[in-house]
DSSP file (Angstrom, degrees, kcal/mol; ACC not computed):
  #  RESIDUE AA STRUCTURE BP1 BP2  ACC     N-H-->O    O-->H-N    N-H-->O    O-->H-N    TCO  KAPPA ALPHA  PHI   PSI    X-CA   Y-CA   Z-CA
    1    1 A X              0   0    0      0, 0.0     2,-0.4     0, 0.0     0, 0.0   0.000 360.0 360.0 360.0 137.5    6.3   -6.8   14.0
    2    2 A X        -     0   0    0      1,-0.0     2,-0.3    33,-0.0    33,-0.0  -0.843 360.0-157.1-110.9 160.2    6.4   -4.6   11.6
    3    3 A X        -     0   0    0     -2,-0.4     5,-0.1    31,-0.1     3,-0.1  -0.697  19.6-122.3-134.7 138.6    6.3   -0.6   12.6
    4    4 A X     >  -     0   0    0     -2,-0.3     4,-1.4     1,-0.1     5,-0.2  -0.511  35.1-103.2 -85.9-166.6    5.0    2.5   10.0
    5    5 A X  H >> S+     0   0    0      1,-0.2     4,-3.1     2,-0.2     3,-1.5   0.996 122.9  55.0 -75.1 -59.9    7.5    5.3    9.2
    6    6 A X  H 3> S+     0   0    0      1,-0.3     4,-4.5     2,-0.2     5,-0.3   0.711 115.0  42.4 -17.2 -66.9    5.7    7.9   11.7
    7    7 A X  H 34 S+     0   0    0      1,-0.3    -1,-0.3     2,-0.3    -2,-0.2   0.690 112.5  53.6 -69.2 -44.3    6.2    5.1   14.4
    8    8 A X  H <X S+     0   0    0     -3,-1.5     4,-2.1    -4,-1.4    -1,-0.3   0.690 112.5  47.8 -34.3 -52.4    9.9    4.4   13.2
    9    9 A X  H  X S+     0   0    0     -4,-3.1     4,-0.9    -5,-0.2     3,-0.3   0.980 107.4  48.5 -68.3 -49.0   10.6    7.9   13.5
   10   10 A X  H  X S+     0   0    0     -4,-4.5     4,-0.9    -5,-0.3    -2,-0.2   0.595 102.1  66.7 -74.6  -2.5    9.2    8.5   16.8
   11   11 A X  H  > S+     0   0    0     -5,-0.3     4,-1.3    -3,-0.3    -1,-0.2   0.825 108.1  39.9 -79.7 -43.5   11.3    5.3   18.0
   12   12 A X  H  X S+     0   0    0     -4,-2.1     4,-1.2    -3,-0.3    -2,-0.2   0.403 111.7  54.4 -95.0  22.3   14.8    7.4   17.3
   13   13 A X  H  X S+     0   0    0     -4,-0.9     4,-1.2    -5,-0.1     5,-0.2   0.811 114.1  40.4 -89.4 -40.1   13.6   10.3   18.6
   14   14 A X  H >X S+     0   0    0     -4,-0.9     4,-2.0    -5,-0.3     3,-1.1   0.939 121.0  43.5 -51.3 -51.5   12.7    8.4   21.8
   15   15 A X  H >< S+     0   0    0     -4,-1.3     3,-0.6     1,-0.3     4,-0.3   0.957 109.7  55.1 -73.3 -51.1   15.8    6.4   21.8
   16   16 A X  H 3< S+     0   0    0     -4,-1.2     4,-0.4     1,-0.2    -1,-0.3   0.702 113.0  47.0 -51.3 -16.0   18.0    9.5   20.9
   17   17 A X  H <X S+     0   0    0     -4,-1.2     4,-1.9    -3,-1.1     5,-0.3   0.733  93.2  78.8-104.6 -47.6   16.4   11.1   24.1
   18   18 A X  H <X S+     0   0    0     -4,-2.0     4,-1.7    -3,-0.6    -1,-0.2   0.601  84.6  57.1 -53.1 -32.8   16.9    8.1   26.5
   19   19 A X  H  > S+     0   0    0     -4,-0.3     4,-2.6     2,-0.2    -1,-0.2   0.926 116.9  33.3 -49.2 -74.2   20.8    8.5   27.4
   20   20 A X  H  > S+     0   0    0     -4,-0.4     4,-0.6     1,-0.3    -1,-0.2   0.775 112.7  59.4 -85.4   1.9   20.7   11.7   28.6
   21   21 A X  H  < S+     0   0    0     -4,-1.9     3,-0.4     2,-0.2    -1,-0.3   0.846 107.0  50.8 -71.4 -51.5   17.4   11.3   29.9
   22   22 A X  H >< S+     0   0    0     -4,-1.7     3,-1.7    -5,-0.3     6,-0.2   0.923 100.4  59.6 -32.2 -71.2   18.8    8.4   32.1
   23   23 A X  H 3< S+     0   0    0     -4,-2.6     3,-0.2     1,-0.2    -2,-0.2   0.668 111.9  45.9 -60.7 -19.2   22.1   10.5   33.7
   24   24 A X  T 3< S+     0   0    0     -4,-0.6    -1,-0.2    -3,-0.4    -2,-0.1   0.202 101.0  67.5-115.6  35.5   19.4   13.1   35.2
   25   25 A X  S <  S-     0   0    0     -3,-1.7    -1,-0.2     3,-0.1     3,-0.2  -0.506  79.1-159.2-152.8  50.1   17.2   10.6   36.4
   26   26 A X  S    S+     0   0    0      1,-0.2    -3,-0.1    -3,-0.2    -2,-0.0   0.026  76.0  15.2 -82.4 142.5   19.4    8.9   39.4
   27   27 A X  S    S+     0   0    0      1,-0.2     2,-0.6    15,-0.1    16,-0.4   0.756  95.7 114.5  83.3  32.6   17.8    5.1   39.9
   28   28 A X        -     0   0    0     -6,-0.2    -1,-0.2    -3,-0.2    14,-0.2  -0.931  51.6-155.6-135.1 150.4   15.8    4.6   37.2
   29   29 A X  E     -A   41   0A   0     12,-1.5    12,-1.8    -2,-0.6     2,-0.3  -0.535  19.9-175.5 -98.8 178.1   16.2    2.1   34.3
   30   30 A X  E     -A   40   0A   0     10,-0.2     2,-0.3    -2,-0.2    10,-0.2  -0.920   5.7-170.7 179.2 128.1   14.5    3.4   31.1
   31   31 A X  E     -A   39   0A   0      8,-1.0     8,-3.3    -2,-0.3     2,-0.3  -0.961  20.5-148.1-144.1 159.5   14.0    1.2   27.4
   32   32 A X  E     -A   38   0A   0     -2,-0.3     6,-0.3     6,-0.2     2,-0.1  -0.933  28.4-153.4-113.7 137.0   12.8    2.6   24.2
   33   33 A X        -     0   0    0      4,-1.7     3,-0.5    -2,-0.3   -18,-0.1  -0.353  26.8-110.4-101.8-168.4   10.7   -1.0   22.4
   34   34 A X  S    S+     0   0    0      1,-0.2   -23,-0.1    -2,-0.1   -31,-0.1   0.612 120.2  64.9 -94.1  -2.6   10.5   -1.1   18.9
   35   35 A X  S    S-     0   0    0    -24,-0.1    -1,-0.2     2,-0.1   -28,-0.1   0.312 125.5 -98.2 -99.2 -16.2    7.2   -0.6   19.0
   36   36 A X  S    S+     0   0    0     -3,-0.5    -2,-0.1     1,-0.3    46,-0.1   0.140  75.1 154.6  96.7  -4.4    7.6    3.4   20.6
   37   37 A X        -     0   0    0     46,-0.1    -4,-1.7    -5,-0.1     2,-0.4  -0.311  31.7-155.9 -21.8 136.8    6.9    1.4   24.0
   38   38 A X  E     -AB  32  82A   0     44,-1.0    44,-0.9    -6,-0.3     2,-0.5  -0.991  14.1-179.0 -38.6 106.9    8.5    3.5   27.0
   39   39 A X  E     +AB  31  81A   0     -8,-3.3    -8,-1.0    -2,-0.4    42,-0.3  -0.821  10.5 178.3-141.8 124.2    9.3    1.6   29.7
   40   40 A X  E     +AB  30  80A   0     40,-3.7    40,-3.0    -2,-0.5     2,-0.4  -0.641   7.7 176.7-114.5 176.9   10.6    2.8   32.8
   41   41 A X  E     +AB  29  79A   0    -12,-1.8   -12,-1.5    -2,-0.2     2,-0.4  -0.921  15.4 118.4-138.4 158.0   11.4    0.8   36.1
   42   42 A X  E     - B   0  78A   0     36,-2.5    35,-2.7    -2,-0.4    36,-1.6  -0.914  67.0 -72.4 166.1-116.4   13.0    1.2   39.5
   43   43 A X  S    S+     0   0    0    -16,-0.4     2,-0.5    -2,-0.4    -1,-0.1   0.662 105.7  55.4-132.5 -26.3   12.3    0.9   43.4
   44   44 A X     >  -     0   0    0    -17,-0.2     4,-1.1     1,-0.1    -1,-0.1  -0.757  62.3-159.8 -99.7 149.8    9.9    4.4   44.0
   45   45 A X  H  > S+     0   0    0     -2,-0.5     4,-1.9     2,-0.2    -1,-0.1   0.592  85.5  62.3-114.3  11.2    7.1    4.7   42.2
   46   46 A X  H  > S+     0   0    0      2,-0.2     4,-1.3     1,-0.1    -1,-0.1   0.626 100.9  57.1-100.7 -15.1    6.6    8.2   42.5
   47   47 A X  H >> S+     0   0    0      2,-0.1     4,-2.4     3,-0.1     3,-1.0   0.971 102.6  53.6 -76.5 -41.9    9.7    8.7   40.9
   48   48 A X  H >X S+     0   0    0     -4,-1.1     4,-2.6     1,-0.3     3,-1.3   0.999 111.1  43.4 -74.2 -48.5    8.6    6.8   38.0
   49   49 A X  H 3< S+     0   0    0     -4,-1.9     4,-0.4     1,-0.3    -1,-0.3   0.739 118.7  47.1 -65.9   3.7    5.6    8.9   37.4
   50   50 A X  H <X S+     0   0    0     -4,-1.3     4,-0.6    -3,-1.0    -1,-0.3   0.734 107.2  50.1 -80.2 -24.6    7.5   11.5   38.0
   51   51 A X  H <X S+     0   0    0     -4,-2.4     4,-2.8    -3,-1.3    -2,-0.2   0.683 114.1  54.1 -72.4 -52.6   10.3   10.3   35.8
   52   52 A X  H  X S+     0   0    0     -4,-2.6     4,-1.6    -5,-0.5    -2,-0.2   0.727 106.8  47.0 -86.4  -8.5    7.2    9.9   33.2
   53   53 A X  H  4 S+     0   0    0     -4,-0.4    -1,-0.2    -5,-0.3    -2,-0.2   0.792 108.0  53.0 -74.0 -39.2    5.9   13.4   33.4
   54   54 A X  H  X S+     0   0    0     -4,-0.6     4,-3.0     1,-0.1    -2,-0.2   0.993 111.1  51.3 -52.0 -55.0    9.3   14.9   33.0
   55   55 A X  H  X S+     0   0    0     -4,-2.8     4,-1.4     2,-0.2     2,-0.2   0.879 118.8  33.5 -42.4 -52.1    9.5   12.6   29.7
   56   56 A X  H  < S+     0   0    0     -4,-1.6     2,-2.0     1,-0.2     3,-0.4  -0.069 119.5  52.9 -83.5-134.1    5.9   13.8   28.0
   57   57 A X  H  4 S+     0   0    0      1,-0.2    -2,-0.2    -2,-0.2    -1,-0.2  -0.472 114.5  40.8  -4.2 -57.1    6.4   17.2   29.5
   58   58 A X  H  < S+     0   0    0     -4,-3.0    -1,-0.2    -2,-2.0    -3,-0.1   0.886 110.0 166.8 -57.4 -56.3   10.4   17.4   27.7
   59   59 A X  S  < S-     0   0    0     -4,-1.4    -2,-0.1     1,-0.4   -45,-0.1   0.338  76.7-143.1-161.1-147.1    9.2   16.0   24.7
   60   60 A X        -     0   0    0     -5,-0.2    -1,-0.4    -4,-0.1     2,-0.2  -0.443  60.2-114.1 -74.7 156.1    8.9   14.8   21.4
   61   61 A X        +     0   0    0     -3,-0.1    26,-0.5    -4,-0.0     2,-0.2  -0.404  65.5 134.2 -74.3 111.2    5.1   15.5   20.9
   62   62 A X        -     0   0    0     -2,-0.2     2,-0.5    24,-0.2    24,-0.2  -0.887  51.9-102.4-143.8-157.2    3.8   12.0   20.5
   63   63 A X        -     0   0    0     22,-0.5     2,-1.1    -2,-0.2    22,-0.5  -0.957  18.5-120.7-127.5 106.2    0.2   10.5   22.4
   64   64 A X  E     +C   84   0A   0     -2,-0.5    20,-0.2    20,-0.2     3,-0.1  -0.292  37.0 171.8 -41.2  81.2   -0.2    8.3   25.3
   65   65 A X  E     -     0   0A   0     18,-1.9     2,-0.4    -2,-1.1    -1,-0.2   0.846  68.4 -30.2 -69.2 -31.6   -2.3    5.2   23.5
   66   66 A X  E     -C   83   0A   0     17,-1.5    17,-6.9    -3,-0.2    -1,-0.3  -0.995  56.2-153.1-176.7 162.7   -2.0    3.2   26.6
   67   67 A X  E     -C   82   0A   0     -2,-0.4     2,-0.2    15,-0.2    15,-0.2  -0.771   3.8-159.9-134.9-177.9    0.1    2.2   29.9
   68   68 A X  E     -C   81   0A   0     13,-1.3    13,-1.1    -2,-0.2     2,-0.5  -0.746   7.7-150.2-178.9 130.1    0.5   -0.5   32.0
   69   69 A X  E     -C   80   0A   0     -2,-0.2     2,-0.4    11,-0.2    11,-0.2  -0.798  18.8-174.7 -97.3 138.0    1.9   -0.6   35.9
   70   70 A X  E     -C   79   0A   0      9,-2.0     9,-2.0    -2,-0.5     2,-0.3  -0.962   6.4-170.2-115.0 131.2    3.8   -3.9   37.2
   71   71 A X  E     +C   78   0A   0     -2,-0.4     7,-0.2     7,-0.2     2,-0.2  -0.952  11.9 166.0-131.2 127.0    4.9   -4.4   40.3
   72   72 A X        -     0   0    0      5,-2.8     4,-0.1    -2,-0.3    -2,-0.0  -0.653  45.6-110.1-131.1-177.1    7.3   -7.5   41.7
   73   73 A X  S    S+     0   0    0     -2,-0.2     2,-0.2     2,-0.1     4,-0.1   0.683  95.0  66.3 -76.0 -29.8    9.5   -8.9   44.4
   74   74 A X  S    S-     0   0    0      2,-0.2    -2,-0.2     3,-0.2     0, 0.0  -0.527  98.3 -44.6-117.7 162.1   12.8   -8.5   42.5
   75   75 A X  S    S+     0   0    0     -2,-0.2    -1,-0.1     2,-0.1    -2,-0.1  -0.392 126.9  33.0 -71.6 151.4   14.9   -5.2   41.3
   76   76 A X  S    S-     0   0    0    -34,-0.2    -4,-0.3     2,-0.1   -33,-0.2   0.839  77.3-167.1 -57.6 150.5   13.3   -2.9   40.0
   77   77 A X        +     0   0    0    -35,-2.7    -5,-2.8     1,-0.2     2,-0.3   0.986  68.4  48.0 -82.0 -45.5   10.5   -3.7   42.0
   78   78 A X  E     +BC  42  71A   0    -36,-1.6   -36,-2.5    -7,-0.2     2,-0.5  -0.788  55.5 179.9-103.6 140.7    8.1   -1.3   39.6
   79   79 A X  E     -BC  41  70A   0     -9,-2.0    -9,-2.0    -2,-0.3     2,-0.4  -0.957   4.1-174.9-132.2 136.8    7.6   -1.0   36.1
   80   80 A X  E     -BC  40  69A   0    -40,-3.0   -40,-3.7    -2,-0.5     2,-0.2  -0.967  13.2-152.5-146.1 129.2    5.2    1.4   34.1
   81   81 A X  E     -BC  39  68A   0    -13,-1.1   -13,-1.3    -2,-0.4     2,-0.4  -0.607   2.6-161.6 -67.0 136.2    4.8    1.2   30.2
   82   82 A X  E     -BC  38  67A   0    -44,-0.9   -44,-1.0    -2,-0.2     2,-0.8  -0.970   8.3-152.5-148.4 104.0    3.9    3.9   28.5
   83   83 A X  E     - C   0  66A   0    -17,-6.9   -18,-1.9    -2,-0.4   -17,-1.5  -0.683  25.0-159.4-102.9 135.0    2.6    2.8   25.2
   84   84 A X  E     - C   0  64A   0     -2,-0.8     2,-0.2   -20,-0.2   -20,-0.2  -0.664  15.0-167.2-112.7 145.1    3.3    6.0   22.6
   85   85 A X        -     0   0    0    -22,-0.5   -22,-0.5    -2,-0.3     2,-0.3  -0.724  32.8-116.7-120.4 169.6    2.0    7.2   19.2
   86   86 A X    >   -     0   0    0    -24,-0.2     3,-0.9    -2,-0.2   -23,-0.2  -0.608  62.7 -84.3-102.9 160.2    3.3    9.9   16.8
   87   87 A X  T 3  S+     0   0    0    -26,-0.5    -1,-0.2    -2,-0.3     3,-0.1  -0.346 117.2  28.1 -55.3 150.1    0.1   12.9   16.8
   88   88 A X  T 3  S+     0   0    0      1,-0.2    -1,-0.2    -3,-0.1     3,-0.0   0.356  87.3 136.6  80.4 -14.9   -2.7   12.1   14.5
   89   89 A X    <   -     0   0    0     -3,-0.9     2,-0.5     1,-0.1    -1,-0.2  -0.108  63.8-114.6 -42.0 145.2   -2.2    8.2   14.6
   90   90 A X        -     0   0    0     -3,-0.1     2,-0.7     1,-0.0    -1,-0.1  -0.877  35.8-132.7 -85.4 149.8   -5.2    6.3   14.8
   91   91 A X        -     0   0    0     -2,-0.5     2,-0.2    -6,-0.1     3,-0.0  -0.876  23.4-172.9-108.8 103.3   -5.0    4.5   18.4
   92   92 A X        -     0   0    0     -2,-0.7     2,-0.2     1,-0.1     0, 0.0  -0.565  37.8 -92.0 -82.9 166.5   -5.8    0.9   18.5
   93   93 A X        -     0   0    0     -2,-0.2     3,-0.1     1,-0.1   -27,-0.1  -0.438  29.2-158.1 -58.9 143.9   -6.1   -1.0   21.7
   94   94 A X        -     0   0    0      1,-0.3     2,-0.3    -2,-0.2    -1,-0.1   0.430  65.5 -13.9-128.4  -8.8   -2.7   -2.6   22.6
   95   95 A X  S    S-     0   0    0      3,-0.0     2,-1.0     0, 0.0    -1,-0.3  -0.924  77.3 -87.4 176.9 151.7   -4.0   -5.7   25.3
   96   96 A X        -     0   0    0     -2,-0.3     0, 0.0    -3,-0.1     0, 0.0  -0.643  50.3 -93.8 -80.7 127.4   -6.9   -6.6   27.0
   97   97 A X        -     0   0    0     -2,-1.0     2,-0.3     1,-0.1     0, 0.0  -0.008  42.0-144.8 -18.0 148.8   -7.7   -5.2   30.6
   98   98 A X        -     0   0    0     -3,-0.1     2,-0.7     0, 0.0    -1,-0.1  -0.947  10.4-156.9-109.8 113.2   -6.4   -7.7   33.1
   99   99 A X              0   0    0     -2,-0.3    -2,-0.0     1,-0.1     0, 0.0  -0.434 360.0 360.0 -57.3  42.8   -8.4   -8.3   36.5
  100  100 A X              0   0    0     -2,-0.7    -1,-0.1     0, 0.0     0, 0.0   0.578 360.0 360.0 -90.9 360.0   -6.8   -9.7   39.5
């Protein structure tokens, strides 16, 4: 897939940010996609939105386009996506609604 520069940029600022973002953030896994995806995981899930407030709160300015919450049997039990834009992008749709 291929990514523009804005999007490219806002992928190592995210990435540069993730490390230490991680060490004050005890239980939580955390990936940067290639795509500017954020996704963090772990066993509370008010730590991860809490985890995801700290993150836009902190940090580099970009735009929530879209999310998506998972939940399973196996570690980390919860996952929320956080799909990210540089400002000023146009925002496409990233997946169709699911119903279950």
């Amino acid at each position: 897939m291929m990514t523009d520069s804005g999007t490219a940029t806002l992928v190592e600022e995210l990435r540069e940010r993730a490390g230490a973002f991680v060490n004050s953030h005890v239980d939580l896994w955390l990936t940067v996609e290639d795509d500017a995806t954020l996704i963090l995981a772990g066993q509370d899930p008010v730590a991860l939105f809490q985890a995801a407030a700290d993150w836009l709160g902190d940090g580099p300015a970009c735009t929530v386009a879209d999310t998506r919450w998972d939940r399973r049997t196996t570690e980390p039990a919860h996952t929320l996506s956080l799909y990210l834009r540089p400002p000023g992008v146009e925002l496409a749709p990233q997946r169709t609604a699911e119903r279950v």
